[in-house]
mmCIF file of the N, C-alpha and C atoms, coordinates in Angstrom:
data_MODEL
# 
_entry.id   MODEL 
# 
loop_
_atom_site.group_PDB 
_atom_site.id 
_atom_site.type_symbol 
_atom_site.label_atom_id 
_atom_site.label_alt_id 
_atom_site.label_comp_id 
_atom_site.label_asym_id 
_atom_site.label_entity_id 
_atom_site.label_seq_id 
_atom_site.pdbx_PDB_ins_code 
_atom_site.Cartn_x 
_atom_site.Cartn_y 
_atom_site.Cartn_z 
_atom_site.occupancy 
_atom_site.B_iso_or_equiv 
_atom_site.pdbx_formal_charge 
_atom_site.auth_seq_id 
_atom_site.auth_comp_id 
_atom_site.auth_asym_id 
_atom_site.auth_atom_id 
_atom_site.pdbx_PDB_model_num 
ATOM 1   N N  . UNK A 1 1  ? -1.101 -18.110 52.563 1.00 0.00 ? 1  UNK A N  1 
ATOM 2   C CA . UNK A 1 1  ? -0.722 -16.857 51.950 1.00 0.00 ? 1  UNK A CA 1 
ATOM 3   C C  . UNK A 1 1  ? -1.915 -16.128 51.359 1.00 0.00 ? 1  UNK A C  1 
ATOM 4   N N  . UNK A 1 2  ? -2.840 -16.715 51.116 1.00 0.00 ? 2  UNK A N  1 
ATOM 5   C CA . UNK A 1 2  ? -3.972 -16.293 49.885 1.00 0.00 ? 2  UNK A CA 1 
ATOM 6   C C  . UNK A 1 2  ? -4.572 -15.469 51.221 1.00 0.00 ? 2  UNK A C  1 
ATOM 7   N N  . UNK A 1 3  ? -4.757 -14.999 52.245 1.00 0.00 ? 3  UNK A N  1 
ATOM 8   C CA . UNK A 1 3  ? -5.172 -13.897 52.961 1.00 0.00 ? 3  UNK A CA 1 
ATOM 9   C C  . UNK A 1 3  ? -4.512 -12.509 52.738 1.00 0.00 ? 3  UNK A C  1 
ATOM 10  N N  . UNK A 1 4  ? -3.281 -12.367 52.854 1.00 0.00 ? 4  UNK A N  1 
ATOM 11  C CA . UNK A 1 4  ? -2.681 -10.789 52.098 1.00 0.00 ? 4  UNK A CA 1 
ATOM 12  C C  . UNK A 1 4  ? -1.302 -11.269 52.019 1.00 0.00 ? 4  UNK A C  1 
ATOM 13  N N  . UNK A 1 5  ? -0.988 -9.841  50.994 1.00 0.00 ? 5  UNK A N  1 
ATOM 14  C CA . UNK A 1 5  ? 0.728  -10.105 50.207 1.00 0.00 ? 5  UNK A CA 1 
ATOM 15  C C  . UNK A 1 5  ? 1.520  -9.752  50.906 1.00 0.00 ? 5  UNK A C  1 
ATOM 16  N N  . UNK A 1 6  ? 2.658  -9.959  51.604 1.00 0.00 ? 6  UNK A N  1 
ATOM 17  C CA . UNK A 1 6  ? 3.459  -9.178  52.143 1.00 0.00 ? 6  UNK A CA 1 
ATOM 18  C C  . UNK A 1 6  ? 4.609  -8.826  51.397 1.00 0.00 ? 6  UNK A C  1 
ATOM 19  N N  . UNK A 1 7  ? 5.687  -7.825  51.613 1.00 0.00 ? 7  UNK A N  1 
ATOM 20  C CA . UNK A 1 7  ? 6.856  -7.473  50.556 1.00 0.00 ? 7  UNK A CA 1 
ATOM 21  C C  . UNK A 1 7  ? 7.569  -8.987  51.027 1.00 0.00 ? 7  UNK A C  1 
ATOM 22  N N  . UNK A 1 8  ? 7.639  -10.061 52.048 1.00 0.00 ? 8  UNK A N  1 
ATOM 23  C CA . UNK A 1 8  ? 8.390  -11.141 51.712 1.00 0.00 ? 8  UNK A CA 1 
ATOM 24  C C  . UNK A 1 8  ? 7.801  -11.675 50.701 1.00 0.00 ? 8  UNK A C  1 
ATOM 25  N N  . UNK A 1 9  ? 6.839  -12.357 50.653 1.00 0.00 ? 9  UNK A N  1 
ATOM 26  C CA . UNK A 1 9  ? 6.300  -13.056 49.489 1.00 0.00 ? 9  UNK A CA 1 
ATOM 27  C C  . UNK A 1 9  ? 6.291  -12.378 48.515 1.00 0.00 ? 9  UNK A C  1 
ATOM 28  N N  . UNK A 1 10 ? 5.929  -11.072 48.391 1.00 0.00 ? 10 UNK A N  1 
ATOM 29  C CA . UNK A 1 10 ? 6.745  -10.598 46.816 1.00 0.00 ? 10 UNK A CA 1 
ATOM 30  C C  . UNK A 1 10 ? 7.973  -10.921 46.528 1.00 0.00 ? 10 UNK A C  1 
ATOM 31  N N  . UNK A 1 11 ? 9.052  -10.858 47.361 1.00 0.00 ? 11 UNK A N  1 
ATOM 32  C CA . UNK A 1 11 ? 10.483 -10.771 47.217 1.00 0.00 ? 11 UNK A CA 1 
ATOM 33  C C  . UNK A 1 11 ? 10.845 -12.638 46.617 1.00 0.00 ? 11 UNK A C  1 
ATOM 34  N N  . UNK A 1 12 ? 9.629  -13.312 47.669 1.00 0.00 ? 12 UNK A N  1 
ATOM 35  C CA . UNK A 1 12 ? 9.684  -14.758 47.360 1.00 0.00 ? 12 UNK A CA 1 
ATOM 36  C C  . UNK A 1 12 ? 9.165  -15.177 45.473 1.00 0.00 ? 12 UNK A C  1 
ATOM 37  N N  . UNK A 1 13 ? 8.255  -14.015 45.312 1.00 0.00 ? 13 UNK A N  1 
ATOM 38  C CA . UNK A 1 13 ? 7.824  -14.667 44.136 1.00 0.00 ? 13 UNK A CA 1 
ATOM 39  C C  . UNK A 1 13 ? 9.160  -14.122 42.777 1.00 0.00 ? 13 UNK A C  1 
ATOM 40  N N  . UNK A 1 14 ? 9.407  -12.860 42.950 1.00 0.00 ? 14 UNK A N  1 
ATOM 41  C CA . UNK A 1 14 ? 10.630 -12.184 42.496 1.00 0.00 ? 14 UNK A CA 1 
ATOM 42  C C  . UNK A 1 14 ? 11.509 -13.328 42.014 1.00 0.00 ? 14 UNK A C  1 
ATOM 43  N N  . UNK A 1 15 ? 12.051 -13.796 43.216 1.00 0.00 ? 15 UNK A N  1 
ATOM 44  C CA . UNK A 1 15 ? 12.992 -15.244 42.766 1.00 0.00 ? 15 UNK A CA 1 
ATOM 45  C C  . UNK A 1 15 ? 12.654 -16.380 42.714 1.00 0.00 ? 15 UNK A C  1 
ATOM 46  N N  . UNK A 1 16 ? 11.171 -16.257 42.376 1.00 0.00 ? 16 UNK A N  1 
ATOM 47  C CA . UNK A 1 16 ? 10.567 -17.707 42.207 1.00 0.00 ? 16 UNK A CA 1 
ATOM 48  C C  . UNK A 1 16 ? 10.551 -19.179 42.869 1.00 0.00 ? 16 UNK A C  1 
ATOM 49  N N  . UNK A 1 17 ? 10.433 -18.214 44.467 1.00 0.00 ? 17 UNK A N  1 
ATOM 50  C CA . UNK A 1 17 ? 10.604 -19.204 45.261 1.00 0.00 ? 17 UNK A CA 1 
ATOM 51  C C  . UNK A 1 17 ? 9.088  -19.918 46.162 1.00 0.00 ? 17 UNK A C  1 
ATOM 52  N N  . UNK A 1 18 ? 8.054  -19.519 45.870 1.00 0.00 ? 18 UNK A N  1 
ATOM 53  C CA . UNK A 1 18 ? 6.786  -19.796 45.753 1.00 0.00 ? 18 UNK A CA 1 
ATOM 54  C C  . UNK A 1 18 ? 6.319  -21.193 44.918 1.00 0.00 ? 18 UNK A C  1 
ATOM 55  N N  . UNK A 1 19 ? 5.230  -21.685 45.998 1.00 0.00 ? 19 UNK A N  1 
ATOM 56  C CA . UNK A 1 19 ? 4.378  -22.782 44.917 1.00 0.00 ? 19 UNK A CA 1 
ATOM 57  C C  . UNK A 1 19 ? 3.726  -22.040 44.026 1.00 0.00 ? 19 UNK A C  1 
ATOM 58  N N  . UNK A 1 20 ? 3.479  -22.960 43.192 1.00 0.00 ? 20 UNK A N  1 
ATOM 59  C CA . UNK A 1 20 ? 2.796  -23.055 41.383 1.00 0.00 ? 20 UNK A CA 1 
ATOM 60  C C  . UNK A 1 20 ? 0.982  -22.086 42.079 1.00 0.00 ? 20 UNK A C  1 
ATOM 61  N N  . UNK A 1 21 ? 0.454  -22.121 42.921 1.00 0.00 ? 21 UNK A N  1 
ATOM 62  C CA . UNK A 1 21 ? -0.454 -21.925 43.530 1.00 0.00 ? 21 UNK A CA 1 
ATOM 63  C C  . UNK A 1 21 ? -0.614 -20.427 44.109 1.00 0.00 ? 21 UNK A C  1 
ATOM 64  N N  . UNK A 1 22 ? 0.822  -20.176 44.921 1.00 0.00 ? 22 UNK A N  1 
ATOM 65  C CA . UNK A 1 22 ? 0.836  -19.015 45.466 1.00 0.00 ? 22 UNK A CA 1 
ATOM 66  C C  . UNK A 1 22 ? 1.124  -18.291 44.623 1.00 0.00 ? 22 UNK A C  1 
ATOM 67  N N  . UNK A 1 23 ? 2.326  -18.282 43.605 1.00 0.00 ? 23 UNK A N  1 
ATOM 68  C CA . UNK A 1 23 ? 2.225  -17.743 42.900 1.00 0.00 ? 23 UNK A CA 1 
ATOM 69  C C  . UNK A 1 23 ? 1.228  -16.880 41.601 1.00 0.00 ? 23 UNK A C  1 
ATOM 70  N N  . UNK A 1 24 ? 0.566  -18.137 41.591 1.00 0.00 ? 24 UNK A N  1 
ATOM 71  C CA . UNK A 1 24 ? -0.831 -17.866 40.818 1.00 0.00 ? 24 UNK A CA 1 
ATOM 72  C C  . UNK A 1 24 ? -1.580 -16.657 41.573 1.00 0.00 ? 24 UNK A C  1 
ATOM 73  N N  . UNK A 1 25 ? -1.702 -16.844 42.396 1.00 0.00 ? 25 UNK A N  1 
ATOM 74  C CA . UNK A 1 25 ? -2.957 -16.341 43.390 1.00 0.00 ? 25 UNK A CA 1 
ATOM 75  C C  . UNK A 1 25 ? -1.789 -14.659 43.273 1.00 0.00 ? 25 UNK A C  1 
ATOM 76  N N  . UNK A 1 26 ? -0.062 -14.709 43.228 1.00 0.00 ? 26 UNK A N  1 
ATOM 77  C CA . UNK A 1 26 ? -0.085 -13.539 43.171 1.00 0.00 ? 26 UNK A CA 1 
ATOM 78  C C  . UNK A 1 26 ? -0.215 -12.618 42.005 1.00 0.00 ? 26 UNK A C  1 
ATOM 79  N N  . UNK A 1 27 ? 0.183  -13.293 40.857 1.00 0.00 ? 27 UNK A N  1 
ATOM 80  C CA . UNK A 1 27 ? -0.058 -13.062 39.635 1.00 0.00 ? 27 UNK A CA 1 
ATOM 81  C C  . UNK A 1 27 ? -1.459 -12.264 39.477 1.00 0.00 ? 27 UNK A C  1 
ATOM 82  N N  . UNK A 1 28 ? -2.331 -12.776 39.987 1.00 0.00 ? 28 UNK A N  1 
ATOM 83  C CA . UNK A 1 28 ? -3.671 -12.781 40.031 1.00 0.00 ? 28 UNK A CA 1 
ATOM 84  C C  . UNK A 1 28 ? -3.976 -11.256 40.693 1.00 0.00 ? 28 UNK A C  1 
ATOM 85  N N  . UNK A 1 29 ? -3.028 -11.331 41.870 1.00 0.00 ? 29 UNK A N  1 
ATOM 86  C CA . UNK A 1 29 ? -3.437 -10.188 42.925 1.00 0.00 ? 29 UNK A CA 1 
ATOM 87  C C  . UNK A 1 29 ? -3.082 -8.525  42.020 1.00 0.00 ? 29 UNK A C  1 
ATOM 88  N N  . UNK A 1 30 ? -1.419 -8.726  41.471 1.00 0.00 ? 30 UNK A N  1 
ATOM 89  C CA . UNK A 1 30 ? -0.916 -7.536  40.642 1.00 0.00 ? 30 UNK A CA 1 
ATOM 90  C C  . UNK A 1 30 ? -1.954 -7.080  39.877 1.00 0.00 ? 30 UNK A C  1 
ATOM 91  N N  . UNK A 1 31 ? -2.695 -7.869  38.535 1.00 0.00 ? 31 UNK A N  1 
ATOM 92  C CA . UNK A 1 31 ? -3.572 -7.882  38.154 1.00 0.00 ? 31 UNK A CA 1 
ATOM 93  C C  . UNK A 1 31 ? -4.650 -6.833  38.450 1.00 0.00 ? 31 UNK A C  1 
ATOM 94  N N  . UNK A 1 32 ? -5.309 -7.237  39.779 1.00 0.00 ? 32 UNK A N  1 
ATOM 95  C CA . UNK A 1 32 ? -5.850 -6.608  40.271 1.00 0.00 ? 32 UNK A CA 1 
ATOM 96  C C  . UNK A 1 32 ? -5.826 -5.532  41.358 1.00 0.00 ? 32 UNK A C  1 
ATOM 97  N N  . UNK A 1 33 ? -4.841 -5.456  41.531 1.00 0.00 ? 33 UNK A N  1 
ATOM 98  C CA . UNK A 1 33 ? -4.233 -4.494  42.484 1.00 0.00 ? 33 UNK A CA 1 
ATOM 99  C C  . UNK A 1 33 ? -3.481 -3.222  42.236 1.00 0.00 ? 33 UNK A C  1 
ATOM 100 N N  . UNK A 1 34 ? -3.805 -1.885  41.616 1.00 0.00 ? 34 UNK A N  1 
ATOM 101 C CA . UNK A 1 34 ? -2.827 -1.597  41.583 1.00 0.00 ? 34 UNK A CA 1 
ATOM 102 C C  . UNK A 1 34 ? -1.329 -0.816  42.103 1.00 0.00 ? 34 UNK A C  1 
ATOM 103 N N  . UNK A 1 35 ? -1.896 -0.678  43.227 1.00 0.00 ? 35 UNK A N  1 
ATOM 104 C CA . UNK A 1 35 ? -1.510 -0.266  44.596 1.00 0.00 ? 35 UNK A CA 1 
ATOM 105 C C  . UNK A 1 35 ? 0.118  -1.449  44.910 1.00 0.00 ? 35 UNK A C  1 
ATOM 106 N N  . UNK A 1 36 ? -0.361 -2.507  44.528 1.00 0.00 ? 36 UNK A N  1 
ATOM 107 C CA . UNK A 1 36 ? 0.321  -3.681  45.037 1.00 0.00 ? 36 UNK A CA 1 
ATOM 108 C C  . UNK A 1 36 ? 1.100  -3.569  43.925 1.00 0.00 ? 36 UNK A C  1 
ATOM 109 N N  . UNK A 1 37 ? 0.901  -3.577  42.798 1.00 0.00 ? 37 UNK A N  1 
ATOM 110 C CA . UNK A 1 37 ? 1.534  -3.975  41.345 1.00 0.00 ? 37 UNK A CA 1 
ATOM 111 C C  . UNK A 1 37 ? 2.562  -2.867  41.664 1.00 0.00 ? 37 UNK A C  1 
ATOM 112 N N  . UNK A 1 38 ? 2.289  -1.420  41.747 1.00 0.00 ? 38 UNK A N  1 
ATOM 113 C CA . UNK A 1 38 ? 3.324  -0.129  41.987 1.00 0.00 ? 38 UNK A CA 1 
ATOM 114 C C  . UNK A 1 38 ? 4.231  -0.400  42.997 1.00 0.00 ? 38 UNK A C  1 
ATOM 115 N N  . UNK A 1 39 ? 3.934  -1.404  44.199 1.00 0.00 ? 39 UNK A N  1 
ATOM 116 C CA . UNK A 1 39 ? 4.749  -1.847  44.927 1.00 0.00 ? 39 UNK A CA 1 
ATOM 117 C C  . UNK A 1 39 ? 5.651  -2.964  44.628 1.00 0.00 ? 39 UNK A C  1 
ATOM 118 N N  . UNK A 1 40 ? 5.478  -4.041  43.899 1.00 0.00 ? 40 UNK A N  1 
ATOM 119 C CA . UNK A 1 40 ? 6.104  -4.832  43.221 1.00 0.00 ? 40 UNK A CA 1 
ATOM 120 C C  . UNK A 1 40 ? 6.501  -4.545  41.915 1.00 0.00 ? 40 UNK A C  1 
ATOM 121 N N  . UNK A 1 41 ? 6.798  -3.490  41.521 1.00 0.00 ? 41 UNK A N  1 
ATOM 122 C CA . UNK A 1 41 ? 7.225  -2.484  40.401 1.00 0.00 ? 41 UNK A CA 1 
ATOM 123 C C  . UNK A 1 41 ? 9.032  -1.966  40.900 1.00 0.00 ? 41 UNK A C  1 
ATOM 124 N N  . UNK A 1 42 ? 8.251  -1.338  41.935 1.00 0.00 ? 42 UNK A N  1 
ATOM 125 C CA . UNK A 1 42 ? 9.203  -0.931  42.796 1.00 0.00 ? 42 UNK A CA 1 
ATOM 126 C C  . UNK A 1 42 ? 10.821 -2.028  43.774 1.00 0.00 ? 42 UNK A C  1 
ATOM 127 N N  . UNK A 1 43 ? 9.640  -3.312  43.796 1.00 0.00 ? 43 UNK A N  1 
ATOM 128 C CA . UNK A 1 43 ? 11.171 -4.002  44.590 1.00 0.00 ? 43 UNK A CA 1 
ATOM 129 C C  . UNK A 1 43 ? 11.291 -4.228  43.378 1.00 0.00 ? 43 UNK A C  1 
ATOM 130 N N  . UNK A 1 44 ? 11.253 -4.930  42.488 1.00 0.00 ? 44 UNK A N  1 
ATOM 131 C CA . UNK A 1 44 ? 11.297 -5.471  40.949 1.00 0.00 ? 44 UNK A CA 1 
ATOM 132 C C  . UNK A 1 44 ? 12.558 -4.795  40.460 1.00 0.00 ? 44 UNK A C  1 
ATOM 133 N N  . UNK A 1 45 ? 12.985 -3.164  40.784 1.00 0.00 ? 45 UNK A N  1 
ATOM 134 C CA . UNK A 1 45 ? 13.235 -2.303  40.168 1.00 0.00 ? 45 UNK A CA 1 
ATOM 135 C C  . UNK A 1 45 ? 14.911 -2.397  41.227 1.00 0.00 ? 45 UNK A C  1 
ATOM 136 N N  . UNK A 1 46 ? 14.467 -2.749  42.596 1.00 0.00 ? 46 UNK A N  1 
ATOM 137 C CA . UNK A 1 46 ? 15.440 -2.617  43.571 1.00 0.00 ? 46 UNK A CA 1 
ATOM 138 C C  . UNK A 1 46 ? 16.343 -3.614  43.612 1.00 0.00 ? 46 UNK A C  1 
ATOM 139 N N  . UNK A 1 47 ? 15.805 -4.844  43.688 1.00 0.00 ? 47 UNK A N  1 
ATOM 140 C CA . UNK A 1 47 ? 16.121 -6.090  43.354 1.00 0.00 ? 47 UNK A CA 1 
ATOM 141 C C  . UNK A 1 47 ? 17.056 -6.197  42.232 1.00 0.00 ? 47 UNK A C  1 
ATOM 142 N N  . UNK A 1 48 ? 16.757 -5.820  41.403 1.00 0.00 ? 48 UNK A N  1 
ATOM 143 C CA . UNK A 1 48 ? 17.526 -5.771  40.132 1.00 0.00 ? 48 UNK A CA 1 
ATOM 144 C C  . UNK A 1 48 ? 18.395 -4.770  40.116 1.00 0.00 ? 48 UNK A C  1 
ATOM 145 N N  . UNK A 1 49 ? 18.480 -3.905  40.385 1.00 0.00 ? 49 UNK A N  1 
ATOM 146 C CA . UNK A 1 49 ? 19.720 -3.130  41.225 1.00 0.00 ? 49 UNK A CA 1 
ATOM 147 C C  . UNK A 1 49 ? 20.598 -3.758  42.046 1.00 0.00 ? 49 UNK A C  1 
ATOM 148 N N  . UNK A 1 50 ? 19.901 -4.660  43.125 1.00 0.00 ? 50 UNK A N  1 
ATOM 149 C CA . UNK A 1 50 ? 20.862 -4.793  44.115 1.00 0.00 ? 50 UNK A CA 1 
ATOM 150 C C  . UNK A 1 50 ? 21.578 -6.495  43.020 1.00 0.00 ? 50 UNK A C  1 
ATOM 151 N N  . UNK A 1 51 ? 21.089 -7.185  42.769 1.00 0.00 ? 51 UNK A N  1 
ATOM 152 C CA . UNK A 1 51 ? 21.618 -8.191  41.704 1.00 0.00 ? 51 UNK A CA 1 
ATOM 153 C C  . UNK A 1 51 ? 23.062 -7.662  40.911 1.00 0.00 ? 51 UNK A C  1 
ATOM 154 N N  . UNK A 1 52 ? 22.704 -6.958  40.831 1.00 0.00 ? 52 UNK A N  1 
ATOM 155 C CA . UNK A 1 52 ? 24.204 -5.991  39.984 1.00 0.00 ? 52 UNK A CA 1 
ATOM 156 C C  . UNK A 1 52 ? 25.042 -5.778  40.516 1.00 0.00 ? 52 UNK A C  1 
ATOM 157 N N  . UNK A 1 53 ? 24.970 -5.360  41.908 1.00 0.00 ? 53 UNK A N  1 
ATOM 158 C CA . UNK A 1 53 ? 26.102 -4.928  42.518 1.00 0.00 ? 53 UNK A CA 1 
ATOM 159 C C  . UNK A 1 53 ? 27.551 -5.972  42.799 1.00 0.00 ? 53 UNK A C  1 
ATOM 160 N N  . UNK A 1 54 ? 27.818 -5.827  42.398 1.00 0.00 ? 54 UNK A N  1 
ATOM 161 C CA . UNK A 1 54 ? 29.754 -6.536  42.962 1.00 0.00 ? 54 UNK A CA 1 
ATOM 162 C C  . UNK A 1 54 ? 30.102 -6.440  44.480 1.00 0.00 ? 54 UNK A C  1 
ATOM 163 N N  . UNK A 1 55 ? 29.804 -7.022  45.085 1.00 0.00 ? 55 UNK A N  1 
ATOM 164 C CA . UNK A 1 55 ? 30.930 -7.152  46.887 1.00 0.00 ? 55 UNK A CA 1 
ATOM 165 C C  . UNK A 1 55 ? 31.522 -7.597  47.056 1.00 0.00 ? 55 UNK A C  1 
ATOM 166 N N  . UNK A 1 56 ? 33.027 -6.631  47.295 1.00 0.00 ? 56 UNK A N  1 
ATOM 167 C CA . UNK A 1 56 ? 34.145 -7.378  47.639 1.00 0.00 ? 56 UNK A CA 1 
ATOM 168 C C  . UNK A 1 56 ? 33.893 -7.402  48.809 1.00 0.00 ? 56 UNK A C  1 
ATOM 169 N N  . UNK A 1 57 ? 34.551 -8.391  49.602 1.00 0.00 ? 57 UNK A N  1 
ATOM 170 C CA . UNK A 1 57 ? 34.614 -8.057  51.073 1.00 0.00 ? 57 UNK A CA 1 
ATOM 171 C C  . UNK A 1 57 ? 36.262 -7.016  51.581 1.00 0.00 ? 57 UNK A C  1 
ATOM 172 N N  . UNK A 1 58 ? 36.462 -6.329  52.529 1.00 0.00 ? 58 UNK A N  1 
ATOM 173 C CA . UNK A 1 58 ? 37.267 -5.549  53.094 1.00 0.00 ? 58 UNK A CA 1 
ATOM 174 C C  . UNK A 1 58 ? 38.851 -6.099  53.204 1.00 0.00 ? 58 UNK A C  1 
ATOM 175 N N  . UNK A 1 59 ? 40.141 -6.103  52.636 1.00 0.00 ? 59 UNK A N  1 
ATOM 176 C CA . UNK A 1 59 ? 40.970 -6.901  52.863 1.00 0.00 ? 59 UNK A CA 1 
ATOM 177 C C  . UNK A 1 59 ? 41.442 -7.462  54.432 1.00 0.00 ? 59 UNK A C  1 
ATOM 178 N N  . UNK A 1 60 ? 40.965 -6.134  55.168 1.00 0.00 ? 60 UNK A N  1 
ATOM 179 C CA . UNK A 1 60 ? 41.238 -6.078  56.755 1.00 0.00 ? 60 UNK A CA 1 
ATOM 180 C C  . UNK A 1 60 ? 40.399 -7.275  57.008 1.00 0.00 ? 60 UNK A C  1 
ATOM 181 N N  . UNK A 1 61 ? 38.986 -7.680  57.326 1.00 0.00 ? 61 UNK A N  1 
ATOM 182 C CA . UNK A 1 61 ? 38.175 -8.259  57.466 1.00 0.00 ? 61 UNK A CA 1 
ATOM 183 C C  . UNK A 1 61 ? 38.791 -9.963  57.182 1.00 0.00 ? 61 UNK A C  1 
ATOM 184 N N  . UNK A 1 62 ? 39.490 -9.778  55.528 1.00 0.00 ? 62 UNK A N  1 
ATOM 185 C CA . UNK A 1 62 ? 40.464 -11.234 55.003 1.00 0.00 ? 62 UNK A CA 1 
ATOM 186 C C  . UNK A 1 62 ? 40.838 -11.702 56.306 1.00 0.00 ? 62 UNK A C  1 
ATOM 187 N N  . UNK A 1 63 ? 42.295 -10.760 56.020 1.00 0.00 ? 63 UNK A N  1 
ATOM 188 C CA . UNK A 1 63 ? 43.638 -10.734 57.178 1.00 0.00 ? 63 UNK A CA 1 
ATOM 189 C C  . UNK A 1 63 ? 43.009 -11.533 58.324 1.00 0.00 ? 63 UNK A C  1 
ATOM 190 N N  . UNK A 1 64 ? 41.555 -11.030 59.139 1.00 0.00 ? 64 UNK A N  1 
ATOM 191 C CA . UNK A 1 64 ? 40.963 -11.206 60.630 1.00 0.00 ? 64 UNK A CA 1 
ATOM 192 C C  . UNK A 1 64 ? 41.106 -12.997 60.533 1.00 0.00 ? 64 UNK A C  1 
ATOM 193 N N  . UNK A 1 65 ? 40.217 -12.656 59.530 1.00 0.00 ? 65 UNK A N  1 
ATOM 194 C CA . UNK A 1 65 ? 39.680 -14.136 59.245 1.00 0.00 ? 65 UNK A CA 1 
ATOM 195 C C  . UNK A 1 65 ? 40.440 -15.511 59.253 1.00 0.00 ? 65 UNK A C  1 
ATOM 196 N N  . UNK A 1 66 ? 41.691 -14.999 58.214 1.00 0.00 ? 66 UNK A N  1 
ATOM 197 C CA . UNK A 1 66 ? 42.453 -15.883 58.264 1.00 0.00 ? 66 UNK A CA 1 
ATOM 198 C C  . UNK A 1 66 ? 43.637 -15.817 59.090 1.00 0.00 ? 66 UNK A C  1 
ATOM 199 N N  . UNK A 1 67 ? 43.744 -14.683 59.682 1.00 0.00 ? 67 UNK A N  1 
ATOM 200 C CA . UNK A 1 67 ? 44.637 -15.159 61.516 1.00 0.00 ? 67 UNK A CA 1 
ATOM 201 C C  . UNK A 1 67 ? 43.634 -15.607 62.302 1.00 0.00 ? 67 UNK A C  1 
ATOM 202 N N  . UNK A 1 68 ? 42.456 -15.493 62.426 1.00 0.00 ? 68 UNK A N  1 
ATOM 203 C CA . UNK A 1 68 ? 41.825 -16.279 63.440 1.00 0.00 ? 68 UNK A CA 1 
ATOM 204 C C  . UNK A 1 68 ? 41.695 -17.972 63.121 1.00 0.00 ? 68 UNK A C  1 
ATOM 205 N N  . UNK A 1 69 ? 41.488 -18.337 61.689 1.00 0.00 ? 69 UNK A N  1 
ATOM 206 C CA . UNK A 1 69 ? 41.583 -19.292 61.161 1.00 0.00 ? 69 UNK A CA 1 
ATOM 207 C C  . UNK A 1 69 ? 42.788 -20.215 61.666 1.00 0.00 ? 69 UNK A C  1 
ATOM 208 N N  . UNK A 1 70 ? 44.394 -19.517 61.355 1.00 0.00 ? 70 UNK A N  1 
ATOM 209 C CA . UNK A 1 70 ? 45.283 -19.981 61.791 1.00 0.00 ? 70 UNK A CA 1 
ATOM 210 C C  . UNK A 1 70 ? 45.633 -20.513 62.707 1.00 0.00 ? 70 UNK A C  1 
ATOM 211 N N  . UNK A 1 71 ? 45.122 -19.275 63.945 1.00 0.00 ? 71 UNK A N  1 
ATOM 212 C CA . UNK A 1 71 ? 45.250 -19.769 65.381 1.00 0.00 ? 71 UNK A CA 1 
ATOM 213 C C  . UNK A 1 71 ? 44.304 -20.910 65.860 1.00 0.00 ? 71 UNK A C  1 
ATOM 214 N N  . UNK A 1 72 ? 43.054 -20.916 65.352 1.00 0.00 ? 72 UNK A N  1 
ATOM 215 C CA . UNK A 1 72 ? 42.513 -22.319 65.550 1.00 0.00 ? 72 UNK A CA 1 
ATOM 216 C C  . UNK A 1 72 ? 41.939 -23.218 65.212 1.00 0.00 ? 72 UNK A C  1 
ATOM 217 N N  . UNK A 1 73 ? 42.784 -23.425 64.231 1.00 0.00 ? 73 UNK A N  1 
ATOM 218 C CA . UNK A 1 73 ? 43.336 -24.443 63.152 1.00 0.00 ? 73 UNK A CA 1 
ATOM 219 C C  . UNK A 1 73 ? 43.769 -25.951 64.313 1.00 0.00 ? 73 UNK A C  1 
ATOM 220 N N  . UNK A 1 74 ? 43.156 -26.856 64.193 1.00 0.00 ? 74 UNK A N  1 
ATOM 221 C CA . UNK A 1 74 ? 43.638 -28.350 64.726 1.00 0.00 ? 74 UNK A CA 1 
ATOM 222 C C  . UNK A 1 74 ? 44.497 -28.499 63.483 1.00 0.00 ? 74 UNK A C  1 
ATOM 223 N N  . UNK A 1 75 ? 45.677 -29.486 64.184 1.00 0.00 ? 75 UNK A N  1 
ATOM 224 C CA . UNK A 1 75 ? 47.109 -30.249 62.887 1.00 0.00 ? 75 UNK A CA 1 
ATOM 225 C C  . UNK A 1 75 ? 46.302 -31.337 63.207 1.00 0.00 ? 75 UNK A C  1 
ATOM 226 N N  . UNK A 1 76 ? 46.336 -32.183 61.689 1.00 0.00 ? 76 UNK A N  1 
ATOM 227 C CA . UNK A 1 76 ? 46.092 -33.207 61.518 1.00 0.00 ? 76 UNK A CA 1 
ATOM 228 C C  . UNK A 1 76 ? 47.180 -33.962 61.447 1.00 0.00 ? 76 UNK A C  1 
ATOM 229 N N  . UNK A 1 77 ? 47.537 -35.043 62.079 1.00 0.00 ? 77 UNK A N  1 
ATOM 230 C CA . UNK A 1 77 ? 48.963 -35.983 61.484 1.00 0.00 ? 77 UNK A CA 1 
ATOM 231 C C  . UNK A 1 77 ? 48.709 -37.247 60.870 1.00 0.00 ? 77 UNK A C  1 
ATOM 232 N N  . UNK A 1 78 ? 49.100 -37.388 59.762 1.00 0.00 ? 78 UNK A N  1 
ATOM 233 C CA . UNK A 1 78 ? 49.003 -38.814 59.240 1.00 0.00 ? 78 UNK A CA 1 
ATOM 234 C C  . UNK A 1 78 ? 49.930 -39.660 59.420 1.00 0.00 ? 78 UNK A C  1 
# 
C-alpha cells in the first residue's frame, strides 16, 4: 500500500479495517497531503451519511422471496 492511497484504502481505514502499519503510513499521508486529507474529508463526510440511512427492503421483493422460498423448500420428515 505504502506506494499510493486509493479511495478503497481510505474507505478501509474509515472502518478501521487496515494494519497498525498501513494505517500509520495513512495517518501520516493526510498529514501531509492536503489534496488527499480534502478527499478523505469528503468520504468521511459521505460515509457518515450513508451510516444513517435506514433500508427497508420493498414488501414486493419480501412476497418474491418468500414464494420462491416456499416453492423450493425440501420437507424434512422425522
Amino acid at each position: 500500500m505504502h506506494q499510493n492511497i486509493t479511495s478503497e484504502s481510505l474507505i478501509s481505514y474509515y472502518y478501521n479495517e487496515l494494519t497498525p502499519s498501513d494505517s500509520a503510513f495513512i495517518e501520516e499521508a493526510l498529514k501531509c497531503n492536503t489534496e488527499l486529507l480534502e478527499e478523505y474529508q469528503q468520504l468521511e463526510e459521505t460515509l457518515g451519511l450513508m451510516d444513517q440511512i435506514e433500508l427497508l427492503p420493498n414488501p414486493t421483493s419480501i412476497a418474491l422471496i418468500m414464494e420462491h422460498s416456499a416453492k423450493t423448500a425440501t420437507v424434512h420428515h422425522v
